[in-house]
C-alpha positions in Angstrom: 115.2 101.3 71.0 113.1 101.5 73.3 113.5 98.2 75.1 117.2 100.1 76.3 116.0 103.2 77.8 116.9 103.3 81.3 116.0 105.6 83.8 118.9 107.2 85.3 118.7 105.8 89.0 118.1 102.1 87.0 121.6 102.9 85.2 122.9 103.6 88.8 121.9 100.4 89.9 122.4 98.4 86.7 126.4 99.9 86.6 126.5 99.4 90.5 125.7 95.8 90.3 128.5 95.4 87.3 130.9 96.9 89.8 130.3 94.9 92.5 130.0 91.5 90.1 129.2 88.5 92.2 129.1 90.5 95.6 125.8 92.3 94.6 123.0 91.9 96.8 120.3 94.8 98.0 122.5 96.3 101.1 125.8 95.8 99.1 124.1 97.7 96.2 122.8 100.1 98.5 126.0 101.1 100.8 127.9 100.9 97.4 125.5 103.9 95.6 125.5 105.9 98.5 129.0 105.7 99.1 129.9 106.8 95.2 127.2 109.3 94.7 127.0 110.6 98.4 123.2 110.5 98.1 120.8 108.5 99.9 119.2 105.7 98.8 115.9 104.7 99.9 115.2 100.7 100.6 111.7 100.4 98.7 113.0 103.0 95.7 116.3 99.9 95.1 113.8 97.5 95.8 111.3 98.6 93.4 114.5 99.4 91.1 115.5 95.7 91.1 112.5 94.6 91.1 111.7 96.5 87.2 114.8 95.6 85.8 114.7 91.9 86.3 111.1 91.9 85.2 112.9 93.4 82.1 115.2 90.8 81.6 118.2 93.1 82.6 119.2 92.0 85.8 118.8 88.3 86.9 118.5 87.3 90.9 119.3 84.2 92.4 119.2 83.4 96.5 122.0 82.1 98.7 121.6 79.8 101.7 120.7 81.5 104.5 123.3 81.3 107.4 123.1 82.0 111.3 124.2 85.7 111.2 120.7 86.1 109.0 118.6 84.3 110.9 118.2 81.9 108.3 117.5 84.5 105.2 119.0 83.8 102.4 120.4 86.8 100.3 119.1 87.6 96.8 121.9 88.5 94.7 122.1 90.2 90.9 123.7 89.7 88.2 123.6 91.6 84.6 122.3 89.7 81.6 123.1 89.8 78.2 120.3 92.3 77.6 121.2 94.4 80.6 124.6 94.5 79.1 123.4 95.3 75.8 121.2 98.2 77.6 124.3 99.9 79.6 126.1 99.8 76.4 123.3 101.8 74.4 122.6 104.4 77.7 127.1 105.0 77.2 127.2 105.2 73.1 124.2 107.5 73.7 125.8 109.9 76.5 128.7 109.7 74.8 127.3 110.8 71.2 125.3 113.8 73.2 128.6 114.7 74.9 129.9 115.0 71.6 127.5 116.8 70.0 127.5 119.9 72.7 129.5 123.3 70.5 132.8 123.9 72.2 132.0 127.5 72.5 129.1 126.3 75.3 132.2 125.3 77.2 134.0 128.7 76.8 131.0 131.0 77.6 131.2 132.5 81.2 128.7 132.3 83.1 127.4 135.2 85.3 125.8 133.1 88.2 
């Protein structure tokens, strides 16, 4: 299934949008992945991110009006379409089913790092 294969920063960004539902716009997004992961996110990488997954029909964009405190720049906000939800649903079943499949006793070996 190809057309579902996400990279794993697009997952981030695709599950971070879900979470943040009507409120998700680039800096929202952004504050919101650093906060959770505690990594950095780079403007252009969520940008480009965006960008590729509404291209792929995942993620749709819409402006708002743009108000005083923005100068007059509208925000672009997200949303998750049908296929996007239909993708996040075969990254899970997929992690899940992997998760699964690991052998207990890989979770009972000791390590000696």
């Amino acid at each position: 299934m190809k057309k579902f294969q996400l990279g794993e920063f697009e997952e981030v960004v695709m599950l971070t949008v879900g979470l943040l539902y009507n409120e998700a716009y680039g800096v929202a997004i952004k504050n919101e992945i650093e906060l959770r992961l505690e990594r950095k996110v780079s403007v252009g990488a969520l940008q480009t991110a965006l960008h590729r997954l509404e291209k792929k029909g995942l993620l749709k964009s819409w402006e708002s009006e743009g108000n005083q405190e923005r100068a007059g720049r509208p925000k672009r906000f997200f949303n998750i379409t049908a296929l996007g939800k239909q993708a996040l649903e075969h990254a899970k079943t997929t992690r899940e089913s992997l998760w699964k499949a690991i052998p207990q006793v890989v979770w009972e070996i000791k390590t000696s790092h």
